[in-house]
N, C-alpha and C positions, 0 to 999 in steps of 0.2 A: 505573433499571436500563437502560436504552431506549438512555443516552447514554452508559454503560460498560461495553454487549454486548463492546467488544474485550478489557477488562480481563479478564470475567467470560470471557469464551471460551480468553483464555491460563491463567487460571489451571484449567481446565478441564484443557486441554492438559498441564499440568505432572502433575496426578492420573492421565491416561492412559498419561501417558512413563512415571510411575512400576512400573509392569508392562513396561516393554522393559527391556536392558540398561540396567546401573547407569551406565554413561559417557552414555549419551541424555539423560536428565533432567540432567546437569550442562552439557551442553552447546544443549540447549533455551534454559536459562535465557541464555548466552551469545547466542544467534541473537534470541530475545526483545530482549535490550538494541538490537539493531540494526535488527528490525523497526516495533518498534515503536515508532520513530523518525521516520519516514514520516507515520503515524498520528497522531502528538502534535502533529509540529511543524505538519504539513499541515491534515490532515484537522481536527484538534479545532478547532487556531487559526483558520483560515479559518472554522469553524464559529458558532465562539464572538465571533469580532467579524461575522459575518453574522444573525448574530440579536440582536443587538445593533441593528443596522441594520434588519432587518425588522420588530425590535417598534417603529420610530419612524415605519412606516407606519401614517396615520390612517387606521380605518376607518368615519369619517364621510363620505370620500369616493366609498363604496359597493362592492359586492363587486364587483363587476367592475374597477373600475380598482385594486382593492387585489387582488386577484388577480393584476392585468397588472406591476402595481411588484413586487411576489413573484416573478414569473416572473422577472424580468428579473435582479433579486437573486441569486436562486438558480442561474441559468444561467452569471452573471459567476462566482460563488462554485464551481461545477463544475469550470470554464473554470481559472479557477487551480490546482484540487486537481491535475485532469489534468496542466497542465502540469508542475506538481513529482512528481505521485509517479509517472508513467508511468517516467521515466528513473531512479526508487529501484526500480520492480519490474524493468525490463531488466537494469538496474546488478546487484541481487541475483542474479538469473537466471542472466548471462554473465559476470559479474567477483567474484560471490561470493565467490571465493577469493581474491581479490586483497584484499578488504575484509577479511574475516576475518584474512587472515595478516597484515595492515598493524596491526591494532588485538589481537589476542589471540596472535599464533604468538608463542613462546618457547621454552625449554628444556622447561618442562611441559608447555606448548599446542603438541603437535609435530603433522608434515602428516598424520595420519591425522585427527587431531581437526579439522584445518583443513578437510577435504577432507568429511567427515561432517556438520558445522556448515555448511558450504557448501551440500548438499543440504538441511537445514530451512531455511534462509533462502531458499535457491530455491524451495523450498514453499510460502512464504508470500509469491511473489511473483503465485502464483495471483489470491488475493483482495486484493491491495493496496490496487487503487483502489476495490473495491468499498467495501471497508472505510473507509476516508476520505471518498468521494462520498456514501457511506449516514450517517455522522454528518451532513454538512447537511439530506440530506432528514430527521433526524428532527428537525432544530433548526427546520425548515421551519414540522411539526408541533406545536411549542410552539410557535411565534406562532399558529399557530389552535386554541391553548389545547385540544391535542389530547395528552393525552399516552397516551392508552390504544393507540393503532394502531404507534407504534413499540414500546409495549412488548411487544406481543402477537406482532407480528413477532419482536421482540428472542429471546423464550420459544422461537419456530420454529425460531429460527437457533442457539439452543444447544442444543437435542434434535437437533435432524439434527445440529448439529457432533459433537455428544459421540457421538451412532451411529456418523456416516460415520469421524470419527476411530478411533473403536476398530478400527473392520474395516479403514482403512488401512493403521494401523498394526502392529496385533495376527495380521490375517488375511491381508490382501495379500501380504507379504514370505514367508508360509509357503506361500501358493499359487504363487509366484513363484519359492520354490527361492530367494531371496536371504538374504543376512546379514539377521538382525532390528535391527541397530543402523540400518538405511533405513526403520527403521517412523517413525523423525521429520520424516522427510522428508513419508513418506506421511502421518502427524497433522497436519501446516500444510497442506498442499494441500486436506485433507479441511476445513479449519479455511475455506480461502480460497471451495470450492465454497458452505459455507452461508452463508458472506458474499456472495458473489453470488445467492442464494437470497432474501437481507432485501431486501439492496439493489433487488433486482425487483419485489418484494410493496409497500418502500416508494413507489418512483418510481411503480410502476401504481396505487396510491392514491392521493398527492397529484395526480398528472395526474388523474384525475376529478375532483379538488375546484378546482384552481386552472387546469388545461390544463394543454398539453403542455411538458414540460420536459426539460432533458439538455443534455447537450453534442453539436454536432454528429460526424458518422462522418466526414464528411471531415477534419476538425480532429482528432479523436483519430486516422484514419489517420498525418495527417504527424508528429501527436509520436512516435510506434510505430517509424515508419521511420525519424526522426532518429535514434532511440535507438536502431535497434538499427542504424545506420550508423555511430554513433559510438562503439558497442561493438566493432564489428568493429575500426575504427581504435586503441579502446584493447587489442585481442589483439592486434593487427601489432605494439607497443610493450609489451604481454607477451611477444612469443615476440624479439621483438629484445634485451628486460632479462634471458633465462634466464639463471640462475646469478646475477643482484644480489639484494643485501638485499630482504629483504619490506618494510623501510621505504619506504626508497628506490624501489624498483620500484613498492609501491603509491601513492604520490605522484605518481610521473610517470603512470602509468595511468590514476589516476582523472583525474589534472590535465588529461588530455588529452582522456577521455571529456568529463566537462564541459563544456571549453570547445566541443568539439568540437558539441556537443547545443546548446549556445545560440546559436552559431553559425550553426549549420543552419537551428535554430527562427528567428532573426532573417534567416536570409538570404530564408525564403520567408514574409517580411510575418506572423510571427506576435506580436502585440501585445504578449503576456505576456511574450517573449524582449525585446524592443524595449525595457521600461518597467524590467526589471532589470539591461539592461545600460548604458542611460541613470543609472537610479542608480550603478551601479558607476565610470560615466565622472567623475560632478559628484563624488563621493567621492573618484578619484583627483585 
């Protein structure tokens, strides 16, 4: 359960849309397919070949240097998450619309839906990394044959989710005087808070077991500001495509965010940008 809190919390989310407008719940499941994209490819994968990796630390070589190989593990495996899902929660955040309308706008899926679908996936842009960075720390905890402390967390973060969510969604928009079809909005944001909730409870446990771990603030500082510098650059070439196709426009947008984010990331000596766009070169 510990290690499919995200599953278990969306499907959670779908039970509480279920009481908002009939179009929320249909377009939930739409914003799901994209967030929870981030999560699989990032969060799990790095998860799962890092524990892989951490259970071939011997620990005949005593708890402290098997603590220090753990740290070091775990901090590299951060280091990665960060790097990828920072610029999926900016991207969701500031170009949501542009993804959306690239992948689902049609004749049926018209700009109200897009525009709606855009606010829950900017909701879930709240807890993105937490939610990815918190699957290693609990993979952390199966290598020290611990599975009880993610799960218990796990248990915390769906009781506060499914509260904070209802009153999000259910209560907020009527305190607020807004349309209740923003209540999905307000469910993934409330979804994203008790993910930042585990992920705190997890990291301040295994730091007492093993020391201090994380990714540094200055290093997540510059990924934060690439991305949201190269969000800006992908709106100048939004507001320059008005009136082109959603295809079309979302391909030059995102193509240009992108490049624009690894760019940055490689221009100020950031490793992870350096080691993907070295692959990218020997591949071309």
């Amino acid at each position: 359960m510990g290690r499919g809190v995200a599953q278990i919390s969306g499907f959670i989310d779908l039970w509480i849309a279920s009481y908002l407008p009939s179009t929320v719940l249909g377009l939930i499941g739409y914003a799901q397919n994209l967030y929870m994209l981030p999560v699989s490819l990032f969060g799990m994968s790095v998860s799962a070949s890092e524990l892989a990796e951490m259970s071939h630390i011997d620990e005949a070589q005593g708890a402290d240097a098997r603590a220090a190989q753990l740290r070091v593990r775990l901090d590299a495996g951060l280091r990665q998450i960060a790097f990828l899902v920072v610029p999926s929660a900016v991207g969701f955040l500031t170009l949501g619309g542009v993804i959306v309308a690239l992948l689902f706008q049609n004749r049926r899926f018209e700009a109200d839906a897009t525009t709606i679908t855009w606010g829950i996936v900017a909701g879930s842009a709240v807890g993105l990394l937490a939610n990815t960075m918190g699957r290693l720390y609990s993979s952390t905890f199966y290598v020290l044959r611990d599975t009880r402390t993610p799960l218990r967390f796990a248990l915390i973060r769906i009781t506060l989710g499914a509260l904070l969510g209802w009153t999000a969604s259910r209560m907020v928009p009527r305190w607020l005087g807004i349309d209740p079809v923003w209540g999905g909005a307000g469910l993934t944001a409330a979804a994203g808070v008790s993910a930042w909730v585990e992920f705190t409870l997890l990291r301040r446990a295994l730091n007492a077991r093993i020391g201090r771990t994380g990714v540094p603030k200055q290093f997540l500082a510059m990924l934060w500001l690439a991305a949201l510098l190269a969000a800006a650059l992908g709106w100048g070439v939004k507001l320059l495509l008005a009136g082109a196709g959603a295809i079309i426009a979302g391909i030059l947008i995102l193509g240009v965010y992108g490049a624009a984010y690894f760019a940055m990331t490689a221009a100020v000596g950031i490793p992870e940008s350096r080691r993907i766009l070295a692959r990218v070169r020997r591949l071309g």
